[in-house]
Structures are given as C-alpha cells and as structure tokens.
C-alpha positions as CSV (number, residue, x, y, z in Angstrom):
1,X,54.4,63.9,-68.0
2,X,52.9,63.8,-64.4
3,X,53.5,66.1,-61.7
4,X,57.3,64.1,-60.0
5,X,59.0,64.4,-63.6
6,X,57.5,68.2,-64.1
7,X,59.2,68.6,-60.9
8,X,63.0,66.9,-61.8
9,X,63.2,68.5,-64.8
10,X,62.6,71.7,-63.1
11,X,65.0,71.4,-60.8
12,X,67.2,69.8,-63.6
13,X,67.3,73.2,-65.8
14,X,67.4,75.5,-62.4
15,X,70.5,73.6,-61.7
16,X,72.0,74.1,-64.6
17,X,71.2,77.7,-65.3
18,X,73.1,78.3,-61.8
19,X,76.7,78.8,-62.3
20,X,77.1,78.6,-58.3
21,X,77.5,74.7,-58.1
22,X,77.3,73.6,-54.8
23,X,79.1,70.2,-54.6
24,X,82.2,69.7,-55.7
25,X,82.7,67.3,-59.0
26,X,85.4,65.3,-57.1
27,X,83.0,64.7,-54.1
28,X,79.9,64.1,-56.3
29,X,81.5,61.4,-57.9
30,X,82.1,59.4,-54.6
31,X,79.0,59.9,-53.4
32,X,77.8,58.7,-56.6
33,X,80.4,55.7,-56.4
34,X,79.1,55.0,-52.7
35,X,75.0,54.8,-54.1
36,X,76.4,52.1,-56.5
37,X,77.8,50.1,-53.9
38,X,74.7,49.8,-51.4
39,X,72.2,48.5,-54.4
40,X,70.7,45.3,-53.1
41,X,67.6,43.6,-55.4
42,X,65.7,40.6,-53.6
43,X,65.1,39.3,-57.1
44,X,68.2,40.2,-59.5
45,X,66.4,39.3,-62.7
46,X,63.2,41.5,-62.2
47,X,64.4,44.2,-64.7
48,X,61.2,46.3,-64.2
49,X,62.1,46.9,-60.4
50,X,65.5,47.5,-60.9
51,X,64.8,50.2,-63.6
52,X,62.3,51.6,-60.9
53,X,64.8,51.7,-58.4
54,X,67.1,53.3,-60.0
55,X,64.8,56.3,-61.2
56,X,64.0,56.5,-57.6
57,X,67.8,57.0,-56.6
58,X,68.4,59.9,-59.5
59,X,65.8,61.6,-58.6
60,X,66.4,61.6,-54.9
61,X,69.9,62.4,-55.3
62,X,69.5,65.1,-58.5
63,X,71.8,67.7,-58.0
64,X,74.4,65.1,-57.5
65,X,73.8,63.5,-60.5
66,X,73.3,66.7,-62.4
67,X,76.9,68.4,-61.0
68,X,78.7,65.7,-63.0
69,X,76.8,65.5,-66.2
70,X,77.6,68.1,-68.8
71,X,74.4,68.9,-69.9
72,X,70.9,68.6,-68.4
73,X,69.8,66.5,-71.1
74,X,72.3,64.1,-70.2
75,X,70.3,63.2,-67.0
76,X,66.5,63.6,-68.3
77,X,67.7,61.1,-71.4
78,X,69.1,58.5,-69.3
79,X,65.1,58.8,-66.8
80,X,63.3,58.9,-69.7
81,X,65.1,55.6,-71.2
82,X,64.6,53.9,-67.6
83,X,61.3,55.0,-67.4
84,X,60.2,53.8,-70.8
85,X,61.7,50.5,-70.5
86,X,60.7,50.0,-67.0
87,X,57.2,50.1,-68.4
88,X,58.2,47.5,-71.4
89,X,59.4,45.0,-68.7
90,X,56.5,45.7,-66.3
91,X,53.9,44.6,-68.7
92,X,56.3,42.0,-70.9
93,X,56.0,44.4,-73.8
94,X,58.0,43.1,-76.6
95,X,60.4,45.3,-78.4
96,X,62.7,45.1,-81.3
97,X,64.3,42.0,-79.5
98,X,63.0,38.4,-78.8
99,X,65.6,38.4,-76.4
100,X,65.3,40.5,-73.1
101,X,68.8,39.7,-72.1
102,X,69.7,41.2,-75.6
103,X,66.7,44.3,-74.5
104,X,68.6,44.9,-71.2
105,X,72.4,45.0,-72.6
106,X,71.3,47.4,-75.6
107,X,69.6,49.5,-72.8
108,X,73.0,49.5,-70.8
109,X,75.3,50.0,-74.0
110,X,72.6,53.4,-75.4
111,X,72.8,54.7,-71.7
112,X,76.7,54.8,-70.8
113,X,76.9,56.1,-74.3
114,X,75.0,59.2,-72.7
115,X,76.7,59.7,-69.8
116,X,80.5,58.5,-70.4
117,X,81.5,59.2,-66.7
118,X,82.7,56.1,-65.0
119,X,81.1,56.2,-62.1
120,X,77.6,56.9,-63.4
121,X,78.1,54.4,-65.7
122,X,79.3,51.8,-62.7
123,X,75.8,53.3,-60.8
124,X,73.9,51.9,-63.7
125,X,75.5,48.6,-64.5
126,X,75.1,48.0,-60.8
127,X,71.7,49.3,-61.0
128,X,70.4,46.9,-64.0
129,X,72.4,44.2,-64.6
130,X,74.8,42.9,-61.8
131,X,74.7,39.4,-61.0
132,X,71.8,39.3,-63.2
133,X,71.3,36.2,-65.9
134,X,71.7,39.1,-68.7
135,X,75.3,39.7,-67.1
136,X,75.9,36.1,-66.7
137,X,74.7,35.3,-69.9
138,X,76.9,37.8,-71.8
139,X,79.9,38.3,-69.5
140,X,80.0,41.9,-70.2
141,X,80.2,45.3,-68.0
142,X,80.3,48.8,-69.4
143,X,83.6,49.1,-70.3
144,X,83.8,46.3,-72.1
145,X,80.9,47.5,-74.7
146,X,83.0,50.7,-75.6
147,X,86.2,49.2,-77.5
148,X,83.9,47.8,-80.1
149,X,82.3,51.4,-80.9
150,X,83.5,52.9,-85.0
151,X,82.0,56.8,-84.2
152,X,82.7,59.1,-87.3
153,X,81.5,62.4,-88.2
154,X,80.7,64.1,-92.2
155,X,81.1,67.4,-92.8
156,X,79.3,68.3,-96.4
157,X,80.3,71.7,-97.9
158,X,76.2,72.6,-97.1
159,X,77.1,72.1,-93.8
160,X,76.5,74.9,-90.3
161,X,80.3,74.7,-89.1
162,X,78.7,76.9,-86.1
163,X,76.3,73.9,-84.9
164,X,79.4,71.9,-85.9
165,X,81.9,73.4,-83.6
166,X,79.2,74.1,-80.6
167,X,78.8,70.6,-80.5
168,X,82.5,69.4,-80.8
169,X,82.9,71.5,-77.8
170,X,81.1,69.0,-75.5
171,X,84.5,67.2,-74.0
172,X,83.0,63.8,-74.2
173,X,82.4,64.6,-78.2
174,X,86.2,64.6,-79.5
175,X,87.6,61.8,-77.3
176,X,85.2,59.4,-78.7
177,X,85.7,60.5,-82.8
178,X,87.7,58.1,-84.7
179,X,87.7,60.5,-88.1
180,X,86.4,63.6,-89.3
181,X,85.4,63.6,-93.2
182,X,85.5,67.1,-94.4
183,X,84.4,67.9,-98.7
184,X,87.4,70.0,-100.1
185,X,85.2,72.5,-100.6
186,X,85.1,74.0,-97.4
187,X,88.6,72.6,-96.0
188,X,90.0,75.6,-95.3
189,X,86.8,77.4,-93.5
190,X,86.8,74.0,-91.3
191,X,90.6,74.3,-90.6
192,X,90.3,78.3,-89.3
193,X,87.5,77.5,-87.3
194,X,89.1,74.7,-85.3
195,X,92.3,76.4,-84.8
196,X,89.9,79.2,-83.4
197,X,88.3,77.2,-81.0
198,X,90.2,74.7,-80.0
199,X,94.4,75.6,-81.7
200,X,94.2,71.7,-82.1
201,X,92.4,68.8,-82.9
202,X,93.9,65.1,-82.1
203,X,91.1,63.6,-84.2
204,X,92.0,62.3,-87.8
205,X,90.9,64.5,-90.5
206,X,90.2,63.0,-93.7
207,X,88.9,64.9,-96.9
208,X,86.8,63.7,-99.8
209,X,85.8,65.3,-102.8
210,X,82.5,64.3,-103.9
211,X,79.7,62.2,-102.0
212,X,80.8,59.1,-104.5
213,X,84.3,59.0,-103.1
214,X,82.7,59.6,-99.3
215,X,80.6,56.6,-99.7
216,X,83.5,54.1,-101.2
217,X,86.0,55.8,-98.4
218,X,83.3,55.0,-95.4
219,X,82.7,51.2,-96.9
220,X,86.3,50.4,-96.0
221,X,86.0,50.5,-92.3
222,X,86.2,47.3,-90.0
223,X,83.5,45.0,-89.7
224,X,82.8,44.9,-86.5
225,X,81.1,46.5,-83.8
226,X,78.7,49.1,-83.6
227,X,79.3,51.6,-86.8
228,X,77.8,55.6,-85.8
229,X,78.3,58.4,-87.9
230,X,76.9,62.0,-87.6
231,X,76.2,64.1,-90.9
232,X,76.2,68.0,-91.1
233,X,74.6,69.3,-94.1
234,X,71.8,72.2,-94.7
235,X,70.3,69.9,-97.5
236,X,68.5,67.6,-95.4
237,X,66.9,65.7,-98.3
238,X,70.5,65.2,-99.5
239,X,72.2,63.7,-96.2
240,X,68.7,61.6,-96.0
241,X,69.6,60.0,-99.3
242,X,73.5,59.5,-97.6
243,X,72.3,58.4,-94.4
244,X,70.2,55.4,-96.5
245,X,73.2,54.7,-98.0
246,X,75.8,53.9,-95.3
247,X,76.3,50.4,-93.7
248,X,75.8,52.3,-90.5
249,X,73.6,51.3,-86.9
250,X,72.9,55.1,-86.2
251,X,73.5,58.0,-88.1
252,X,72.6,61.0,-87.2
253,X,72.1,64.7,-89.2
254,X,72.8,67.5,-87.7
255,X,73.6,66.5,-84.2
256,X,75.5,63.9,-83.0
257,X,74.7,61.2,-80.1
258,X,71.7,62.9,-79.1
259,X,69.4,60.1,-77.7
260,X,65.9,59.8,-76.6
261,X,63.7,56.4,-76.2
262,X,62.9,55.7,-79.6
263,X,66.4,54.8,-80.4
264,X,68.2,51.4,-78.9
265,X,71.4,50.9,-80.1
266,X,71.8,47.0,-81.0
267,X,74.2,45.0,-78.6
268,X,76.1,42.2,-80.7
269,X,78.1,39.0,-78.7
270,X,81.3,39.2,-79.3
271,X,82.1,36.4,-81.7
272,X,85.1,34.9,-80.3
273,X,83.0,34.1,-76.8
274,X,80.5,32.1,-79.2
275,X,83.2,29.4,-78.9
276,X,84.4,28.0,-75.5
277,X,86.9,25.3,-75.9
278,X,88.1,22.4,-73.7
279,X,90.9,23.3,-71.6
280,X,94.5,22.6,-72.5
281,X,94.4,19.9,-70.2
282,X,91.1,18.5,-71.2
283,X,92.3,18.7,-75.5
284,X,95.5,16.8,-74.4
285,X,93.5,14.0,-72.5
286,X,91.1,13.8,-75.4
287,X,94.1,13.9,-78.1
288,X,95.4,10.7,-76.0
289,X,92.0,8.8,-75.4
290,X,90.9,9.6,-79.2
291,X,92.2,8.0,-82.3
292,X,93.1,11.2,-83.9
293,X,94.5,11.0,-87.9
294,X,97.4,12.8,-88.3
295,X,98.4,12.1,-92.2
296,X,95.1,11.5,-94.2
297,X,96.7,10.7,-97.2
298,X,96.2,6.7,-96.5
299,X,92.7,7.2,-95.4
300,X,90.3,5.4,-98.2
301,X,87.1,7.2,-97.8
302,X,86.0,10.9,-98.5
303,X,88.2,14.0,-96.6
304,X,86.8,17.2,-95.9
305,X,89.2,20.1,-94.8
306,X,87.1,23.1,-93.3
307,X,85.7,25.7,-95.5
308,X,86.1,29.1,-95.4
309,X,86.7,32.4,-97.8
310,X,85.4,29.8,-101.0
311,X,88.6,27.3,-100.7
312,X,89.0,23.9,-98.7
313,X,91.5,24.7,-95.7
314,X,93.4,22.6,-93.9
315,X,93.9,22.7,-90.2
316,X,96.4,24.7,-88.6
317,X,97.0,21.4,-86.0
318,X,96.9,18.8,-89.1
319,X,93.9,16.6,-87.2
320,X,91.5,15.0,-88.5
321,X,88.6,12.1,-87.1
322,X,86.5,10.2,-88.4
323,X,82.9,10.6,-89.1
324,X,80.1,8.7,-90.9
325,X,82.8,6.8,-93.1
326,X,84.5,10.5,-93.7
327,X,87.1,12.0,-92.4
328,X,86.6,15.2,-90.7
329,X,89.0,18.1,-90.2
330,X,89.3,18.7,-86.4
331,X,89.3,22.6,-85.8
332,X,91.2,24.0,-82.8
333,X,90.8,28.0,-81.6
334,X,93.4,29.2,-84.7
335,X,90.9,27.5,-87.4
336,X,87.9,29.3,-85.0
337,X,89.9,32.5,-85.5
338,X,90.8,32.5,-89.3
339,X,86.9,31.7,-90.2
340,X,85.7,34.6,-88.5
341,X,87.8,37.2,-90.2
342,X,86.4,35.4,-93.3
343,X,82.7,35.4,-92.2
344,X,83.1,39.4,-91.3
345,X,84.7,39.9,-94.5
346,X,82.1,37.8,-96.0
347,X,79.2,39.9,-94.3
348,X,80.9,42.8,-95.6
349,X,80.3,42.3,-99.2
350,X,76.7,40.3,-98.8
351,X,74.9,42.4,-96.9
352,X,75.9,45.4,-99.1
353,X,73.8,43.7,-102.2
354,X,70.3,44.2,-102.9
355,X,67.4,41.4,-101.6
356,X,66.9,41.1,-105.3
357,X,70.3,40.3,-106.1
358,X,70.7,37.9,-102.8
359,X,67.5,35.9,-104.5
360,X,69.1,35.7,-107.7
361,X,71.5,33.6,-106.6
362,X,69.8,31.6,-104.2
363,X,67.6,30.7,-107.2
364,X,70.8,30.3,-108.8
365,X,71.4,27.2,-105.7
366,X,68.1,26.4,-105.9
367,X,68.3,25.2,-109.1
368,X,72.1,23.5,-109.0
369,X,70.8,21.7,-105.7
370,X,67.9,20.2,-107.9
371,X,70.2,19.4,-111.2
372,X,72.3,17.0,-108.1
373,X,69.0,15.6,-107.1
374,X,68.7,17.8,-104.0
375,X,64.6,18.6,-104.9
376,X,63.9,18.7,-100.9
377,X,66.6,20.8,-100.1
378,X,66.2,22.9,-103.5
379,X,62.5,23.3,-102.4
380,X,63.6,24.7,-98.9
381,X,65.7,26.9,-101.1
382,X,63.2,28.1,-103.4
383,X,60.4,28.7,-100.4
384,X,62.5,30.2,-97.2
385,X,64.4,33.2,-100.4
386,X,61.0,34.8,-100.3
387,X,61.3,35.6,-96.5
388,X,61.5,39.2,-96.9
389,X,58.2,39.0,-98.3
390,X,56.5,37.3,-95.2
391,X,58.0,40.5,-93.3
392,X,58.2,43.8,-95.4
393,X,60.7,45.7,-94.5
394,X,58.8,49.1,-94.1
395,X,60.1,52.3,-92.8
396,X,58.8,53.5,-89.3
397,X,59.0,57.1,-88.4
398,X,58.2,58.9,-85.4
399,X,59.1,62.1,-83.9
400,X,59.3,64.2,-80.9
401,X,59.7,68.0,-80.2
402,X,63.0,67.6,-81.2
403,X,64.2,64.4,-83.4
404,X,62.3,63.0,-86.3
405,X,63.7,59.0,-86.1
406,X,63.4,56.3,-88.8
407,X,64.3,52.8,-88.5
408,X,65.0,50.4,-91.1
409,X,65.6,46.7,-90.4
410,X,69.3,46.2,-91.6
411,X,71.3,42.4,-91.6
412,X,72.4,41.4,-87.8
413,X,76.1,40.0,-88.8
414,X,77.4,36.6,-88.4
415,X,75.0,34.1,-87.7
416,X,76.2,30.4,-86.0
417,X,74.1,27.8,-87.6
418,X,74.1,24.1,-86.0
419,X,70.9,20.9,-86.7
420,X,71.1,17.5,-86.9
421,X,69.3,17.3,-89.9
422,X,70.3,19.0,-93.4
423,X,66.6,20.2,-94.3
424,X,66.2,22.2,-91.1
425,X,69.8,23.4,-91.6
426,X,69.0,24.4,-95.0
427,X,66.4,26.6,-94.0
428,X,68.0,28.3,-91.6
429,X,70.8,28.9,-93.6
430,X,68.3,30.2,-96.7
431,X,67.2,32.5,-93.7
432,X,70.4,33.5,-92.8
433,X,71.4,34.4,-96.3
434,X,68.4,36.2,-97.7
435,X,68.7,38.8,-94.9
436,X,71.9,39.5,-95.8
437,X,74.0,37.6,-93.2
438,X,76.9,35.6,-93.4
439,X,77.1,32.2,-92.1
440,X,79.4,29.9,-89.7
441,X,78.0,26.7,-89.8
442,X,79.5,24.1,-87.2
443,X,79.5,20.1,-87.3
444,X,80.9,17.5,-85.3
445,X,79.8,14.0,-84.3
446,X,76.3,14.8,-83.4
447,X,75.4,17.3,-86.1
448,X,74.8,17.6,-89.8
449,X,77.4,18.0,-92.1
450,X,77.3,20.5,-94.6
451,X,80.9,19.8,-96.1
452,X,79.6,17.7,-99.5
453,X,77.7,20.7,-100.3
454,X,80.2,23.5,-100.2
455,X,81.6,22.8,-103.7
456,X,77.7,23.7,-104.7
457,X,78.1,27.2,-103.1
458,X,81.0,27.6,-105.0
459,X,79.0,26.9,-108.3
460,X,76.6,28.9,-107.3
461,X,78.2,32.1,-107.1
462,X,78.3,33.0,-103.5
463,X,80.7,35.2,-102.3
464,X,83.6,34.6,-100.3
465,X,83.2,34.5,-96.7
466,X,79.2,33.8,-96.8
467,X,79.1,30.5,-95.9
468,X,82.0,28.8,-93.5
469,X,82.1,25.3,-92.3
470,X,84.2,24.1,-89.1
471,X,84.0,20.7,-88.1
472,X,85.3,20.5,-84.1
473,X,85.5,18.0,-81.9
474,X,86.7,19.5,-78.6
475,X,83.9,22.3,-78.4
476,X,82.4,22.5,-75.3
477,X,79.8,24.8,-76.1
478,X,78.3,27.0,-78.8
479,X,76.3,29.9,-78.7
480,X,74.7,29.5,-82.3
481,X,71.0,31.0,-83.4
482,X,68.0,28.7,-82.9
483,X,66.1,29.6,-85.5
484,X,63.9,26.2,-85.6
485,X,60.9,27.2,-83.5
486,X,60.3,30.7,-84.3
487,X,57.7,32.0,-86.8
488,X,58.6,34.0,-90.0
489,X,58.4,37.4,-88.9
490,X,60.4,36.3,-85.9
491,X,63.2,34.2,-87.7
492,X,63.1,37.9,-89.4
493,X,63.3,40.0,-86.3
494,X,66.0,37.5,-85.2
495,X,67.9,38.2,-88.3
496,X,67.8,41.9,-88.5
497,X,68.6,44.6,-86.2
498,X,67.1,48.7,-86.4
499,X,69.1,51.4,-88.1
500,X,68.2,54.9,-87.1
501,X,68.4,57.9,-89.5
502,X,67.8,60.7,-86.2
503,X,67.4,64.1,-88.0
504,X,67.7,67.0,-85.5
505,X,64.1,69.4,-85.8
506,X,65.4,72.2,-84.2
C-alpha cells in the first residue's frame, strides 16, 4: 500500500473513532449529490480514467464521504475495488469476463451493493458509466440492478447468534433480507434475542429442521436474478459442504455482504430486453404488406408451432408464414414471454444435474441423431459434450487478512442461440447444454431452423424447458450469444459465471 492510501485510511478510522461528526448527514449528501453533477470525461468510454478520477474525488472529499457511510470499511472497499479495476482496464487485463461492458456493470452492481445510499451510488454511476457504451449497451442505472437481487440468510443451531445479531444491526442489513432460515433447534434462543435487540423483525422467518429440508426449501426460490445467501455456523467444514451445495452466486459464512476485490458479483441482461420488437405501427404495416396464414389447417406442407416446456405450442396471435416450403409459427411478445418462464424453469432443473449426467444424455442425442442419419450433427454432439474437459473446472482460493474466497465456475442462465447453418448451431447449442444452461433458440427467414429436430430432444430425454424454439418474423433485433469465433476455454468462460464461497477469518 503506498504512502496516499496509508494516509486515507488513516484519516478513515480517525474519523470514525470520533463521535464529534462535523458535517451534517443531510448536508453531506448534497454536497455529495453536487460532485456527481459536475463529472465531465473527455473520452466517456476510457474506464481506467474514470475509475482514476473518481478515487481522486473520495479521497479529496473523505470526511464527506465517510459521514454518510456506516462503517469505514464501507469507503476503503468501494477505493480498493476502483483501484484494482482501474489497474485491469489500464493495462487491458482480462478478468472473469470477455466482455468489459459486462466487467464495468458487475463493478457498478458489487459497489452500490456496498454502499446502498442513493446519492453515493448516483456519484458512482455518474462517475463510471454515464453516457458510456456499457450504459448504452445495457440501458441500466443503479436502481435498476437492485429489484433483481434474492439475499437470504441461514442460521444453523452451531451458529454465534452474537456475530449474528451485531451484524443484523447494520440498518442497510434488514431492509435488504428477503428470509431468515432458522434450525428448530435454537428457535427460541433466536426469537429472545431479537425481541432483545430490536422488539421486531419485518423480515420473514422461516424454520427448517435438518440441513436436507434447508436445501430442498432454498431450491424453490425464483429463477432469476442474482441469488446471495449468508451462513452462520461454528462448523465451518460443515457450512463449506452447504455453501457447495446451493444454486447460489455468493454465499457467504459468517458474515454477510462483506466485499473486497477478489469477489465480482456477475451482472446478467435482463432477458425480456434481449428481444426488441417492431412497433405497433410497424407489426400492423407488416401484417398488411405480408401474406400472413391465419388457419393452417389447408396448408399442404409441413407446420411447426413453436416449442417450448417439451410440447408444440401454438401462437397466442394464430399466425403463421411461410418458410422453405414450411409453415412457420409467427411469435409475437406473449409467445417471447411464455418461453422464457419455460427456459428459467428449464435452467432450474438442468443446471442442478451433474456434468456426468448432462453427458449421458447428450450421448443419449448423439446417438438418436445418428440412428436418423444426422452422423455430422451426431459428431458435433459427441465432440463439443466433452467441453468441460478442454476447461477444468478447478477451484481457486485466495485469501486476505480477513476473507478466505473460493470461486467455482457455475452455469450463466439462459443462453439465445441464432446461425444460419445447423452444424454451427449444433455446437453451440452442445456448448450451451453441457455447461448446464438452458437454451432459446430463434429462427426466422434468414436463420436455421431447428423445429424438425425438437421431437429428437424429446426422445432423448431432455428436460422440460432446456431447449425452446421461437420462430419470429417481426424482431428487430436480438441480443443472442456469439459463440462461433471464440476458443474452448472462452466459449467456457462465456458460459459460466464465478460463485464465491467468502468464509470470514476473523
């Protein structure tokens, strides 16, 4: 650490061990409000600069900053983060992401999770990412990444209800808890402390009697967004084991969203902005100029509805067009909507299966696809379900003075698949699959169909929800994953995203 951060953190921990604030919350946050407004960046896309910059304003505004954050780690987090990425953009490093847009908005969504005060967090979007290409790009701010956040805590009956309750005490701790899981065990010791210290709790408390019912209770929770969950438990060995367990993004033991550099929480696209539409006006024009089908039953060649949770669907607008002498369901936004529920519910029950059962039935299609001679595509098959191999998925482990933090590459979500060609689609959809994500493949008059081949997912044993077709003729634009020119251990970087076990050292 050189001699300028000795000297912040110095003044960081004097600050806070004075009771005698001298600036006013109220005021602080204005002034605070103000610095946001006067950030000007000659280039807006130089993300090493604006990280730079915005060090350079904390630290010569400290004790404002400091006066409205609840704990001096708060602020010396939310410098180191900007400091170490700073560095990673300065020199091009690359991280855990191809993608710096996708760097820069998990930077932003880890940060305002430190400091959840508005106008800090409005300092640092304006700071990083206003009017930048990774704003653009995603059409998110900072209060848009929150409603997507599942944040639970686990009491086990090993647990320190002491730490526990010091920590609930941070304000910022409670209003963001969507449950509380208690064991039975020590119900009634957790219920007389918190009438102790706080009289009530408006956080759901639920209570579980062994680990077995805990992990079928926490496997019911929504799909989306980003999943953290803190466990408290003197056994470390034994919330280890649970932390492996969980479909989680973070979980951490013994403390609860205490950050430091090592850890990036993963920023997902919202799926329904994948889509964009044409306009009402636009899909009216179109529906006149285009020979739309409303009644297939006369129609003479093959018809393909759109396919999703295992079973043909029809559309909700009854359209079809036609298409290389078949007749193609015509998906509007309700059709868009009904497929992904059905490709997170999908993603729910695949990616909770082993690699080795994932494999066995893809050799299960492999071999179906050759029986129909399909040997190309069964070959593609057969090759790409061995991608885990090309790209081990080892455990890293690091640790500072105070966190020991592993990271285990975990299944990304949905993936949007979209080729001209069935071979290349085939891949990407064995890569897709093999990492334990589900799929949404889309076709219209320019791209492969994969319709004649759903009925050979079906034989092959793949779950409901794991592969969805929706053919669309009034998309504008889709943000799908182009997976074609990457190598293997990027299509499997691509694929994945970190989970973090953070066990607290002291």
């Amino acid at each position: 650490m050189d001699d300028n951060a000795i000297d912040y953190v110095n003044i960081i921990n004097e600050y806070y061990t004075n009771l005698e604030y001298d600036i006013n919350k109220k005021v602080s946050l204005k002034r605070i409000s103000d610095l946001s407004l006067g950030l000007k960046f000659q280039d807006v896309n130089n993300f090493a600069v604006r990280l730079d910059e915005a060090v350079s304003i904390i630290q010569d505004n400290v004790l404002l900053f400091a006066s409205v954050c609840e704990h001096k780690d708060v602020l010396t987090s939310i410098i180191d983060y900007l400091n170490y990425f700073g560095v990673q953009f300065m020199y091009d490093i690359k991280g855990e992401f191809n993608d710096k847009y996708e760097t820069i908005m998990s930077l932003m969504l880890t940060i305002c999770n430190i400091s959840k005060e508005p106008e800090v967090q409005l300092f640092l979007e304006n700071a990083i990412i206003k009017d930048s290409e990774a704003q653009n790009c995603t059409q998110e701010n900072c209060k848009s990444l929150f409603p997507s956040q599942y944040i639970e805590m686990v009491l086990l009956e090993e647990s320190d209800l002491y730490a526990f309750i010091n920590c609930l005490k941070m304000k910022n701790v409670a209003s963001s808890l969507h449950k509380i899981w208690v064991q039975q065990s020590i119900k009634q010791t957790f219920q007389w402390h918190i009438k102790k210290y706080f009289g009530h709790l408006n956080v759901p408390i639920h209570i579980f009697q062994s680990q077995q019912e805990l992990l079928n209770l926490l496997s019911q929770i929504p799909y989306f967004g980003l999943k953290i969950l803190s466990i408290w438990s003197e056994d470390i060995v034994g919330a280890r084991n649970l932390a492996m367990s969980l479909q989680r993004h973070v979980v951490f033991i013994n403390t609860h969203m205490n950050f430091c550099a090592g850890i990036l929480l993963p920023y997902a696209k919202l799926l329904d902005r994948t889509f964009q539409f044409l306009s009402e006006d636009e899909y009216m024009s179109e529906k006149h100029n285009y020979k739309w089908i409303i009644n297939p039953k006369s129609y003479k060649g093959s018809i393909y509805n759109l396919f999703y949770n295992n079973i043909w669907q029809k559309p909700v607008r009854n359209m079809y067009w036609e298409h290389n002498d078949m007749l193609l369901a015509n998906a509007t936004c309700e059709d868009f909507t009904r497929c992904i529920k059905s490709a997170e519910e999908g993603y729910k029950i695949w990616s909770a299966k082993s690699i080795n059962s994932r494999m066995h039935v893809l050799s299960k299609l492999a071999s179906i696809l050759k029986y129909k001679n399909e040997s190309l595509l069964a070959d593609v098959v057969s090759k790409w379900k061995k991608l885990p191999y090309f790209c081990v998925n080892l455990l890293t482990c690091h640790e500072t003075e105070q966190f020991e933090i592993t990271k285990i590459r975990i299944p990304k979500g949905v993936s949007i698949l979209e080729e001209k060609d069935k071979v290349t689609l085939f891949r990407e959809l064995t890569q897709c699959l093999i990492t334990g994500n589900s799929i949404i493949v889309i076709c219209n008059a320019d791209l492969c169909t994969l319709a004649p081949y759903c009925d050979i997912f079906l034989t092959a044993t793949i779950p409901p929800g794991v592969i969805n077709l929706l053919s669309s003729n009034i998309l504008v634009d889709v943000k799908y994953d182009n997976l074609a020119e990457l190598k293997p251990e990027e299509v499997y970087v691509q694929l994945t995203i970190n989970k973090h076990i953070v066990l607290c050292l002291k």
